[in-house]
BADO-668466 format. One record per residue (C-alpha): x, y, z; residue in one letter; residue number from 1. Coordinates in steps of 0.001 Angstrom, whole numbers, plus 500000, padded with zeros to 6 digits. Layout:
BEGIN
      xx      yy      zz  residu  num
       X       Y       Z       A  NUM
...
***
This chain:
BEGIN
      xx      yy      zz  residu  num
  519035  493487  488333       X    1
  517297  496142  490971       X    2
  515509  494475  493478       X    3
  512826  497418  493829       X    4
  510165  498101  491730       X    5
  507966  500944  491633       X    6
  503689  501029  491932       X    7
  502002  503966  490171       X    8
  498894  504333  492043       X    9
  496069  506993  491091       X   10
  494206  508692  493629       X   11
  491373  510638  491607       X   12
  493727  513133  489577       X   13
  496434  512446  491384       X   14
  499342  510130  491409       X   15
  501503  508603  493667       X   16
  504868  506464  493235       X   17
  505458  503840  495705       X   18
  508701  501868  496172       X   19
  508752  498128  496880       X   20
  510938  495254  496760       X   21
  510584  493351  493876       X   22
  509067  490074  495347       X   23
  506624  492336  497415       X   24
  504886  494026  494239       X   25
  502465  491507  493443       X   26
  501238  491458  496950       X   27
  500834  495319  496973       X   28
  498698  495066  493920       X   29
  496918  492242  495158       X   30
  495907  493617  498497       X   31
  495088  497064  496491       X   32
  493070  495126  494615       X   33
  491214  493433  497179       X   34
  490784  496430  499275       X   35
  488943  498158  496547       X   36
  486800  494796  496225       X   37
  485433  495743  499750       X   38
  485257  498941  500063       X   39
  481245  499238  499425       X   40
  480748  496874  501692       X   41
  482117  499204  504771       X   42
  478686  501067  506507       X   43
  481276  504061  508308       X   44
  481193  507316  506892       X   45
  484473  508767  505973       X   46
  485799  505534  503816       X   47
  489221  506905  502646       X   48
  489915  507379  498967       X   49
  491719  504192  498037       X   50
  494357  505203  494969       X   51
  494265  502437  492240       X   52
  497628  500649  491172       X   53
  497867  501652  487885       X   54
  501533  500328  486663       X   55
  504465  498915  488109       X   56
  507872  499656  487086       X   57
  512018  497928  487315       X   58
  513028  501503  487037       X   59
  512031  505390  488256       X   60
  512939  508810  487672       X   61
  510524  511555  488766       X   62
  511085  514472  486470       X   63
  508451  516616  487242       X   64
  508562  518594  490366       X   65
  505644  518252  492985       X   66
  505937  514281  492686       X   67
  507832  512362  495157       X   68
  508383  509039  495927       X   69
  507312  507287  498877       X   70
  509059  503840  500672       X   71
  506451  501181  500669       X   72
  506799  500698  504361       X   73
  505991  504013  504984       X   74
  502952  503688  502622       X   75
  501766  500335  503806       X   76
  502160  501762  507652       X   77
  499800  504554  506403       X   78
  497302  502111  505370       X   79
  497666  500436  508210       X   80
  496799  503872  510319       X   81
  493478  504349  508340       X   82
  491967  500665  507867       X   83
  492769  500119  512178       X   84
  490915  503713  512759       X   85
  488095  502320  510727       X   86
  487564  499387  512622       X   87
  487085  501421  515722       X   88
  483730  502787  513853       X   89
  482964  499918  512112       X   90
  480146  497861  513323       X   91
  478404  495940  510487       X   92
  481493  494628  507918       X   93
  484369  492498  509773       X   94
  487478  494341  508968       X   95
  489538  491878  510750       X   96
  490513  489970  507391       X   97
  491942  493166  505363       X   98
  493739  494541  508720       X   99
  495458  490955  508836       X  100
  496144  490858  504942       X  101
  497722  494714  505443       X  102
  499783  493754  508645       X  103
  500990  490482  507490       X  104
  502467  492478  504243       X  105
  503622  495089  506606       X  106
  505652  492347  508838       X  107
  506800  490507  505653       X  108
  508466  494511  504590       X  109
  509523  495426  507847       X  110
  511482  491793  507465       X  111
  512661  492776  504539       X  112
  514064  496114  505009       X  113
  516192  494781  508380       X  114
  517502  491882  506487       X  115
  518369  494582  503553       X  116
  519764  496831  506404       X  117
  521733  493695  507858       X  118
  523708  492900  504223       X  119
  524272  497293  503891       X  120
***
């Protein structure tokens, strides 16, 4: 049994494949989930595009060319990146509470991916 899985997330037309561990799916989906939940509620212009999570998957092969598939770390880092540069310009909607629920995900990963590292 693989312990990865694989998010497909949709971004207006466009998708995106995101690899995970296994027991870290259901918090990407989650925390996708919530994010969109409070998106309206930011008052900054610019709010980023948020892709939906669309499917997750045990196993992935990427036939067609142009798609690629990204390390969750990597992804949740780039989250990360856009929520923190937010809060600089936000001044009416706390985003203290998503940053926290996107860096404690990113801690539990980084975690993850040394103990995975570690056992290599």
């Amino acid at each position: 049994m693989s312990n990865k899985k694989y998010a497909l997330l949709q971004r207006n037309e466009q998708l995106e494949f995101v690899e995970m561990p296994s027991t870290h799916m259901y918090q990407l989906a989650a925390l996708n989930q919530r994010l969109h939940k409070e998106l309206d509620k930011l008052t900054v212009s610019g709010i980023p595009a948020l892709p939906y999570f669309i499917a997750e998957f045990e196993g992935l092969e990427i036939i067609r060319p142009g798609y690629e598939l990204q390390h969750g770390l990597d992804y949740i880092n780039r989250l990360e990146q856009t929520f923190a540069a937010l809060q600089q310009q936000e001044k009416q909607y706390p985003l203290v509470s998503l940053l926290t629920e996107i860096r404690a995900l990113q801690a539990q990963l980084e975690q993850w991916y040394e103990e995975e590292e570690e056992l290599a």
